[in-house]
C-alpha positions in Angstrom: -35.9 -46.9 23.3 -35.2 -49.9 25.5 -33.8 -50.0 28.7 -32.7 -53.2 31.0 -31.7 -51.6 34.7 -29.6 -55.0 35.7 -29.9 -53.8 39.6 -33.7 -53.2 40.0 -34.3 -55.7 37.5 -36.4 -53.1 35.7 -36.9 -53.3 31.7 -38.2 -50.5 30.4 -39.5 -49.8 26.8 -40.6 -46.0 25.9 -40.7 -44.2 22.8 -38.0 -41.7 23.7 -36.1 -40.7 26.6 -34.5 -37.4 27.5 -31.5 -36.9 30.0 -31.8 -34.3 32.8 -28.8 -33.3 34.9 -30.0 -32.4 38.3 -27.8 -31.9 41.5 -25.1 -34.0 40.0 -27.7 -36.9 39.4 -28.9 -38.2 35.9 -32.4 -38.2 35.4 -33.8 -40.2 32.8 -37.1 -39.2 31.6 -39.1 -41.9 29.9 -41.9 -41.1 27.8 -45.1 -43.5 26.5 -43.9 -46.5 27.0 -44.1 -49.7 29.4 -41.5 -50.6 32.4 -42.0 -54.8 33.5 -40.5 -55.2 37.0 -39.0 -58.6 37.9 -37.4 -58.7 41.0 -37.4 -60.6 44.5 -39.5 -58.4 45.7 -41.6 -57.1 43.0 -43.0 -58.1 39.7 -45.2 -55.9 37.7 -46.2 -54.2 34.1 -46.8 -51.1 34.4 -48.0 -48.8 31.2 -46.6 -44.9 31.7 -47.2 -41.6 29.9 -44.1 -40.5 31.8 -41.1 -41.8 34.0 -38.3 -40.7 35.4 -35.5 -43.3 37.0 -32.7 -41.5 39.3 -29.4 -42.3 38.9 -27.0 -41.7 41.9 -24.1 -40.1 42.2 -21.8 -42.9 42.6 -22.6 -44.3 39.4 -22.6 -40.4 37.6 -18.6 -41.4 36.5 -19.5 -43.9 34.1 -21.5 -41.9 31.9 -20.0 -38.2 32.4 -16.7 -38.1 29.9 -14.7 -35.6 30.6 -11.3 -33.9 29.7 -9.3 -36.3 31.2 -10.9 -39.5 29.6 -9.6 -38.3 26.1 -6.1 -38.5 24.7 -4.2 -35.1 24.0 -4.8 -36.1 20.2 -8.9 -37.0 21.0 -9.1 -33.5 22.7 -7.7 -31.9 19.5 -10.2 -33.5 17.6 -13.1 -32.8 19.7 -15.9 -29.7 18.7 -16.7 -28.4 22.1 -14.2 -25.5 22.5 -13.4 -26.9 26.1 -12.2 -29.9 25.2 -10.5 -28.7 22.3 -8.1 -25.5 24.3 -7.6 -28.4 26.8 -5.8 -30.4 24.3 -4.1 -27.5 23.3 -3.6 -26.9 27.0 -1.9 -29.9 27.8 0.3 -29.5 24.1 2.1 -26.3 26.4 2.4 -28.1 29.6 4.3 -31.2 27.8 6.6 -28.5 26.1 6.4 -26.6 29.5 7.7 -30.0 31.4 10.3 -30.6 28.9 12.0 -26.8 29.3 11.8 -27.3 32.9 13.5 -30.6 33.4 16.5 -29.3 30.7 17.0 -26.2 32.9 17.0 -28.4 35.8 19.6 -30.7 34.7 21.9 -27.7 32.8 22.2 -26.1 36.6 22.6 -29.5 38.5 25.3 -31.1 35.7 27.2 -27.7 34.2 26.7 -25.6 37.1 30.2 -24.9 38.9 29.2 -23.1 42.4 26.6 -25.6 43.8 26.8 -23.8 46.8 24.2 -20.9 45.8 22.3 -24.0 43.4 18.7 -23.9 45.5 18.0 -20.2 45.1 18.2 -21.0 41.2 15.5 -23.9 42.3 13.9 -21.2 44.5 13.4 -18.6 41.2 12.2 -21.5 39.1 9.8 -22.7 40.9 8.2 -19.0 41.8 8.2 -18.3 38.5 6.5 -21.7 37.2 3.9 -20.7 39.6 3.8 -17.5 38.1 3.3 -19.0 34.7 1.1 -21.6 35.6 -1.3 -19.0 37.4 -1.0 -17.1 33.9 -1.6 -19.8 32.1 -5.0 -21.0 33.8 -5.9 -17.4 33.0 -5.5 -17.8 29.3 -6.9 -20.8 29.3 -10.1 -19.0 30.9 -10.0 -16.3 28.0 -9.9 -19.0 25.6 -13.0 -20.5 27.0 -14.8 -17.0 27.2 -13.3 -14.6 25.4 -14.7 -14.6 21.8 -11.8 -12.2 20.9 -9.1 -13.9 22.3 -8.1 -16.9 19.9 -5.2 -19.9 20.2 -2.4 -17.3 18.9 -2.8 -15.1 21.6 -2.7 -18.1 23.9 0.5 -19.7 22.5 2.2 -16.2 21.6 1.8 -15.2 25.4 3.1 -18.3 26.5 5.9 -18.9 24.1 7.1 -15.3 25.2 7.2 -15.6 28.8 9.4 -19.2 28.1 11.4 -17.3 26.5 11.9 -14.3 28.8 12.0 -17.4 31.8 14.7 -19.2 29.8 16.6 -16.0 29.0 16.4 -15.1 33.0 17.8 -18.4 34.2 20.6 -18.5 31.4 21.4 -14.7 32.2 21.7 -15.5 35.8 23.5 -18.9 35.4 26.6 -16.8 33.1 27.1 -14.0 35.6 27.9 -16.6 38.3 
């Protein structure tokens, strides 16, 4: 394993290195190897049986991926189980988003009485909450439930669409 640390002007050759995550640092563990030093300051070789460079947090971004560095279509393809209800996570909210802005326009353009038109926004939006704060709960089964699977997930959801979209179209006819 080699290693050139452009800032410190360290290069570091070991036989292996392991990565440590500690405090929201990376800790790179370096083992039997050599580390030359060639800075303004400093210029040494230095044999080790061990070494461990720090790497701050303001650098920790570059090399943690996370879910939202991947595409909807990379998440889905991903092994980790977190990554991979995420995708499926972000399928609902798109389908979610979609429903919502089609109810939103139905009421603005086809509703007659725009008078009483913000309490319609009022029950929306309560009850996107309401599904939202469902939803982050399935999402937490999915990640560790072992009994709850991706049916549940999209049968629960799908169903309380359905009962929302049934509400606001009930509503929107007796008015």
């Amino acid at each position: 394993m080699e290693a050139i640390i452009y800032s410190d002007g360290q290069f570091i050759n070991a036989s292996n290195v392991e990565i440590e995550i500690e405090n929201k640092n990376y800790n790179l563990i370096f083992n039997k190897g050599e580390r030359i030093i060639l800075n303004i300051n400093e210029k040494s070789k230095t044999n080790f049986d061990k070494f461990i460079y720090s790497i701050e947090n303001n650098e920790i971004e570059i090399l943690m991926m996370d879910k939202e560095h991947y595409s909807t279509l990379q998440l889905l393809g991903q092994k980790d189980n977190k990554f991979f209800y995420h995708g499926h996570n972000r399928i609902y909210q798109y389908l979610l988003t979609i429903i919502v802005a089609l109810i939103s326009l139905k009421i603005i353009f086809l509703y007659l009485s725009k008078k009483n038109i913000f309490k319609y926004y009022i029950f929306i939006f309560l009850t996107l909450l309401l599904t939202q704060v469902i939803n982050s709960f399935l999402i937490f089964q999915l990640n560790n439930n072992i009994n709850f699977s991706l049916y549940y997930y999209y049968f629960i959801n799908f169903s309380i669409l359905l009962i929302f979209c049934y509400l606001i179209f009930k509503i929107n006819e007796n008015n």
